[in-house]
N, C-alpha and C positions, 0 to 999 in steps of 0.2 A: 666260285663254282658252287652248284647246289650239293648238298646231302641228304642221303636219305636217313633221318633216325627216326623212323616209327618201326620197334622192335621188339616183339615178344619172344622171351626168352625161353620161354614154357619149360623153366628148370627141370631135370627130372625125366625130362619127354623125347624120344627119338623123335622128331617132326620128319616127314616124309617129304623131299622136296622135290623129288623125280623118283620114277622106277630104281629100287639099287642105290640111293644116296636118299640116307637119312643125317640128320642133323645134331648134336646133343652140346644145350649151352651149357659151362659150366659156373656154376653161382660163383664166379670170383669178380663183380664188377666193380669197376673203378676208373679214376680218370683216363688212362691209357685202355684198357681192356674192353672200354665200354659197357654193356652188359654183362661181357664174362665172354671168355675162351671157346671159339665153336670149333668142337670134335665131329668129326664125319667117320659113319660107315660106312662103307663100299660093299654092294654085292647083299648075295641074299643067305644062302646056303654055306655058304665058306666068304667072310667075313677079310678087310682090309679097314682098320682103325687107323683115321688121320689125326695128328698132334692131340693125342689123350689128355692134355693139358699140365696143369700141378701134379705135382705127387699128392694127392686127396684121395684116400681112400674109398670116402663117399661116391668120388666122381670113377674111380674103375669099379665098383659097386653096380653104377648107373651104367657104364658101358656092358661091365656083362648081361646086367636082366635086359636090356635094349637089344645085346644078341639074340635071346631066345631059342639057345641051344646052338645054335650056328656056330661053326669052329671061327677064332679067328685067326685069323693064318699069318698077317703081316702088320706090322704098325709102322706107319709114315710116319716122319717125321720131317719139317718144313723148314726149322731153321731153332736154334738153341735158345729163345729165350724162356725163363721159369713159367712161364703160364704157358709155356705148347709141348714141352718133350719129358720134363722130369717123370712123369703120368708112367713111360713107355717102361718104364724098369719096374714099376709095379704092375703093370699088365702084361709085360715079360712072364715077369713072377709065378703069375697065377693062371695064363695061359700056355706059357711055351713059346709064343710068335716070335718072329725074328724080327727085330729094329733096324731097317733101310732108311736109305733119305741124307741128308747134308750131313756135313764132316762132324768134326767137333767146334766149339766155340772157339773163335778167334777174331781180333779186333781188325779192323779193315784195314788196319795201318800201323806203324810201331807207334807206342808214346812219346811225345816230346819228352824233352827233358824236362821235369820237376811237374808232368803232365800227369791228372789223375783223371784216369776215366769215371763220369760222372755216372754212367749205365752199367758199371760193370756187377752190382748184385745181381742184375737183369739176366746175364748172362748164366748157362746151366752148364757149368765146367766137368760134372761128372758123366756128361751124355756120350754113350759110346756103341755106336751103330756096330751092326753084325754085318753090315753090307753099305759100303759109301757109293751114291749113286751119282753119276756124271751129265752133265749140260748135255741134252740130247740123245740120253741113252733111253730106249724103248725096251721096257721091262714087266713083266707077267708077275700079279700074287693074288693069289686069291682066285685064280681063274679070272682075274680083270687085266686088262692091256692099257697101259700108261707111257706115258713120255713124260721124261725131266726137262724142266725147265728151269735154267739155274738165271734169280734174280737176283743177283747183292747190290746191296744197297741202303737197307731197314737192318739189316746184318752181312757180312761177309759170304755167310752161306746159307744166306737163303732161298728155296728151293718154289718154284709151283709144281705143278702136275696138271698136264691136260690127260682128259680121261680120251683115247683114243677111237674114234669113230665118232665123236659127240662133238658140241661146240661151247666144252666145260673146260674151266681150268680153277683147279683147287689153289686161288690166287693169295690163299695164308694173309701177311698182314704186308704184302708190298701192293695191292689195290684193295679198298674196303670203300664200302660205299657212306659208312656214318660220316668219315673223319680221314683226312689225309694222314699216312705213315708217319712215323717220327725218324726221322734219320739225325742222327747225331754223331760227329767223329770222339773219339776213333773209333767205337761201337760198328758208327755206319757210313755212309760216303755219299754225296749227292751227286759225285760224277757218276759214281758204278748206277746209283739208283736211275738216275735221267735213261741212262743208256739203258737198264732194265726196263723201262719204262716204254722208249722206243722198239725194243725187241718184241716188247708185245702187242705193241702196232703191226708190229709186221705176221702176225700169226692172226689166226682167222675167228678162235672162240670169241664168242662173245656172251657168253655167262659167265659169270666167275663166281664161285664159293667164296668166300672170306675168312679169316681167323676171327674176323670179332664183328657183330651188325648181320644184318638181311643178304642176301643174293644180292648180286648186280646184274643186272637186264642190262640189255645195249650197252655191253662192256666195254666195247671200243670207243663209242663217243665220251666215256666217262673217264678213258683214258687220256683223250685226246684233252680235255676240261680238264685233267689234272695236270697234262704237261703245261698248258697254258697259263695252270693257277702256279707251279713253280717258277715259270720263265717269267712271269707277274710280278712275283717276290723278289726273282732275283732284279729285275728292272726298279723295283720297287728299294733296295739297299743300294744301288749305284746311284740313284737320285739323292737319298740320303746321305752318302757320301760325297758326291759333288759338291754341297754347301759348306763341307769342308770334314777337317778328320771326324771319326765319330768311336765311341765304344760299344760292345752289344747292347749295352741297356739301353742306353741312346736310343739309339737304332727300333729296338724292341719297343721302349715307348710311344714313339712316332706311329711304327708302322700295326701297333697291335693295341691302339689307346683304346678302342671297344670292347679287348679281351678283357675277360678277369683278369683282376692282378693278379690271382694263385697261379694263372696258366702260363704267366711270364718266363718265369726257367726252363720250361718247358718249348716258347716261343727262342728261348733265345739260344738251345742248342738246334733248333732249325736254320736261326740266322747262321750260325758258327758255321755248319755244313757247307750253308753257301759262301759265305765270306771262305773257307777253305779252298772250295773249287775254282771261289774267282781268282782267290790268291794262287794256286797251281796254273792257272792258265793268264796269269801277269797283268791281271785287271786290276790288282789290288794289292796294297800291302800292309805287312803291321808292324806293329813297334810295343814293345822291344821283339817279340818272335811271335807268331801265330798260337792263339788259346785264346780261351775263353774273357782271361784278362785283357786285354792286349789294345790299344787304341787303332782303328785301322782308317786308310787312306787311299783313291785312287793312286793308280800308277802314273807318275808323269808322259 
């Protein structure tokens, strides 16, 4: 599937992307992050602050002068990892605003036994909303009208938001247009994601904000390219396995020999994901028990 990465991050800068939605990247870039963490404002007058990022003083710094006196009344929050919610408890602080938006951090799944989750710094364990918001509940802040949208998948709880009356959905880091999500168990789940992925087929936005990269134009086809780039991959480790057992690396270096080597652990808790799902639905199995070690094999 294509991506789009031509992306100025204009640090520092509210970029204006619509009437009422401004943009603000936050300078934390890196392999996963991309250019850095995009926070959204909402509204003009009375202000709605989406995933304020790190706790970076700098960056609620940048979000207040970016108000320009504007109260801000509410801080979204999209899903618990360190680059999108720690932010809200120092904008809490200095504002007042109330922290809405997905639960607290939790892993999609229990751990195996002698299982270490490989994502779990990632996770922001101290995050604690004033208000936990539910799959399909239509909710008012800021004088703006919203609907939840609960996708898990890239995390347990993580959250969109379509902005009501529009054809926007503040789609966080379960669609971006640089770079496909990273789902990794037990963090994250390729079942829950696919399925998230189809539920936003069935809704009608076709813009989408992102956590990290540009806007996505024609959001639906780009979703549709990414179901097909997953159901690709998974087609893509059952051929791999057909020629007989295999382990992630295996597997990873076959099907990702173009990638950088640095990107391979990274590739190969993608593989894990699928190998998981196929293993839950009897396509597959492992030995001695399902991880990241583990030699894996079709199902007879």
């Amino acid at each position: 599937m294509k991506h789009d990465r031509a992306f100025d991050p204009q640090y520092g800068t509210a970029v204006e992307l619509m009437p009422g939605v401004r943009r603000l990247t936050v300078n934390n870039p890196g392999p996963f992050t991309f250019h850095g963490t995009n926070s959204y404002l909402l509204g003009t007058n009375r202000l709605i602050c989406v995933d304020p990022g790190p706790a970076l003083e700098g960056q609620v710094e940048t979000i207040l002068k970016a108000a320009q006196g504007a109260t801000i009344e509410a801080i979204l929050i999209t899903h618990t990892h360190v680059d999108h919610s720690p932010g809200a408890r120092l904008l809490k602080e200095r504002t007042g605003a109330e922290i809405l938006g997905c639960g607290p951090h939790r892993p999609a799944r229990a751990l195996l036994e002698n299982e270490v989750n490989p994502l779990d710094a990632s996770g922001d364990k101290d995050y604690a909303p004033d208000r936990l918001l539910e799959d399909g509940e239509a909710f008012e802040a800021a004088g703006i009208s919203l609907e939840t949208v609960a996708t898990p998948g890239h995390t347990s709880n993580h959250l969109c938001f379509a902005l009501t009356g529009e054809p926007v959905l503040l789609s966080a880091d379960h669609v971006m247009g640089w770079s496909t999500s990273v789902v990794a168990p037990p963090d994250g789940s390729m079942r829950d994601y696919m399925a998230s992925v189809d539920k936003l087929l069935a809704r009608t936005e076709d813009i989408y904000l992102p956590g990290h990269g540009g806007t996505v134009r024609n959001a639906l086809d780009y979703v549709r390219d990414l179901k097909r780039h997953r159901l690709d991959r998974e087609a893509s480790i059952l051929r791999e396995l057909a020629k007989g057992e295999r382990s992630i690396p295996e597997i990873v270096s076959e099907l990702y020999a173009a990638v950088d080597p640095a990107l391979h652990p990274a590739a190969g808790l993608s593989v894990f994901a699928h190998l998981e799902d196929l293993a839950n639905r009897g396509r597959v199995e492992a030995s001695p028990e399902l991880s990241l070690t583990a030699r894996y094999r079709l199902t007879e």
